[in-house]
N, C-alpha and C positions, 0 to 999 in steps of 0.2 A: 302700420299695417296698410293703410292708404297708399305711402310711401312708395313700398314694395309694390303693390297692385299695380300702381301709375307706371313703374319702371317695369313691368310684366306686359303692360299692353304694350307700352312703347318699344320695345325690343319684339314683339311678339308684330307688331305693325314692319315693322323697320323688314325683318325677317321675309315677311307676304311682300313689302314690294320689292324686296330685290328677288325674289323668287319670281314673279310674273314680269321679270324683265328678264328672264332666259325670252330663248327661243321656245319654241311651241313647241319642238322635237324632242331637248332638253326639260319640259315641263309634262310631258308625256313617261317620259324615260322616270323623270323623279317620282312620279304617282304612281308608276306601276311597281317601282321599286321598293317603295312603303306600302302600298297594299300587299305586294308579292311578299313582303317580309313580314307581315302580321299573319298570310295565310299557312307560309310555309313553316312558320311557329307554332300557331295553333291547331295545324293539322298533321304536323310531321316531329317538331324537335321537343314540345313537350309531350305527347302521348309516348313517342321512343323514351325519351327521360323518364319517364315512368314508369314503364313497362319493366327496363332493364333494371328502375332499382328496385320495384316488387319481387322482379324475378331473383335477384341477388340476393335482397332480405332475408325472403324465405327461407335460405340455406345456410345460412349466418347465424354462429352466434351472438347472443343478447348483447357480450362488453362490446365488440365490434362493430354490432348493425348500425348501430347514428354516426361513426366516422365512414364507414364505409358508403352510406346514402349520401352524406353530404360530397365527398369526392366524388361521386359518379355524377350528383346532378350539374357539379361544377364540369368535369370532362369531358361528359358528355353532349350536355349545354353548347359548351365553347366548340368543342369539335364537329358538332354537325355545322356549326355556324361557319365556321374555318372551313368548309369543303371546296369551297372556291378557290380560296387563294393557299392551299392544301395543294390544290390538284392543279392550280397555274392555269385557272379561266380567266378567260378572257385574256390572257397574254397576246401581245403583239411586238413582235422581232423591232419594229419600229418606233415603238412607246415605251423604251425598259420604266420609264418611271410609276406605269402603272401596277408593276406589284416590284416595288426596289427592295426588299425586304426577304432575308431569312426566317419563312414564315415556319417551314419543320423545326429550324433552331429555336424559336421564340415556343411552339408549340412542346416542345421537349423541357424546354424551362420553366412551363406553367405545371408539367403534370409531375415535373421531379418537387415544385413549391406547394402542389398540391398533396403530393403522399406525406411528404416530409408535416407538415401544418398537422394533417389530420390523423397521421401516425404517429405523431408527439402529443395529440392535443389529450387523449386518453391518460396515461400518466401523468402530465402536466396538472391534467382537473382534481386527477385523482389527490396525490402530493395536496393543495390547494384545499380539499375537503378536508381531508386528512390535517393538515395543519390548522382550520377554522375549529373542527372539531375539537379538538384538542384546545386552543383556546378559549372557546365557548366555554368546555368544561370548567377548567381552571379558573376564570372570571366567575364563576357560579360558585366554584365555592369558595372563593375569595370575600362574594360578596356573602355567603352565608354563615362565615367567619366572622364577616365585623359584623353583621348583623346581630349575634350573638353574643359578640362582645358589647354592644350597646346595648342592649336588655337586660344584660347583667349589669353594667355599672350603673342602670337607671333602676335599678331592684337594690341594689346598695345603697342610692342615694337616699331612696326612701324611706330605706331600715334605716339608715342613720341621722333623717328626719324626725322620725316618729322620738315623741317623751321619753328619756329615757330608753331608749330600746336598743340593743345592739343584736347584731348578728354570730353566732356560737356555732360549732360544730357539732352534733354528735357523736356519743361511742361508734357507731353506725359510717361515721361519715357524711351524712347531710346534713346540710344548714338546719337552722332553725331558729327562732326569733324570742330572744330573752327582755323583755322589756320589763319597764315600773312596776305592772301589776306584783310580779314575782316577788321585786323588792318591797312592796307595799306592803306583802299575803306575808312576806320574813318580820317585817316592823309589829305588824299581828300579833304574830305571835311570842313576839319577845316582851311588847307589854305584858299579852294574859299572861304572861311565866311571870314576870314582875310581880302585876298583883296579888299572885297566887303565895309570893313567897313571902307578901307582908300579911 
């Protein structure tokens, strides 16, 4: 943590002095150009970013409305920001290297990656639910299968624990529990018939 700190101030130092070794012109131009871009932000490209996607919401429906907000606040974001070099300010016949770039080509590439992303991304999640659900279930009752197989074999174990005892069916079909006493309650009575007959 320190680490990183130490390497935060030193890059962050290094940074401040080559910057105050522009010219004064150039140091000028850079400050107005970071203030200008925090004002024209907070005063222009997110209040329109939101306006448009309220106003868009609204009229949407529900499976739609979250892909469609996130696309606009991506195009519309990126695109008022791009108006400069959009519209070829600050061009000078003399400087081509200051906008050397196919900026409507690049700008046509972001919004074809942008529909594409967020008009897939619906299905995609869907599919994704869809399949977790479906496993979710089947692990449930996977585990409430063996579950069930181990309280029965430990209900077995016990019946075949106990003195004597075993485990019997009834007429019926349910278990039920035959142990010693029964054999004991039959020994009974085969005595008193015994002494009954001498």
């Amino acid at each position: 943590m320190r680490t990183r700190l130490l390497l935060g101030v030193l890059a962050g130092a290094f940074g401040a002095l080559r910057f105050f070794q522009r010219d004064l012109a150039d140091i000028v131009n850079a400050v107005l150009w970071l203030v200008g871009g925090v004002l024209i932000h907070d005063a222009i490209i997110a209040p329109l970013t939101i306006a448009v996607t309220v106003l868009v919401a609204k009229v949407l429906p529900a499976g739609v409305r979250v892909r469609v907000t996130v696309a606009l606040v991506v195009l519309v974001t990126v695109t008022v920001t791009a108006v400069p070099v959009l519209t070829g300010l600050g061009v000078r016949p003399d400087n081509p290297t200051l906008l050397p770039r196919n900026y409507w080509g690049g700008w046509l590439v972001l919004v074809t990656l942008v529909l594409l992303v967020t008009g897939l991304a619906g299905p995609v999640l869907r599919g994704w639910r869809t399949r977790a659900g479906r496993g979710g279930r089947s692990a449930g009752q996977r585990s409430d299968q063996q579950t069930d197989r181990a309280q029965g074999g430990a209900t077995r174990a016990e019946d075949q624990g106990k003195p004597g005892g075993r485990t019997v069916m009834s007429p019926g079909g349910h278990q039920r529990e035959d142990g010693g006493q029964d054999a004991q309650e039959s020994g009974d009575e085969t005595g008193h018939g015994g002494g009954t007959g001498r």
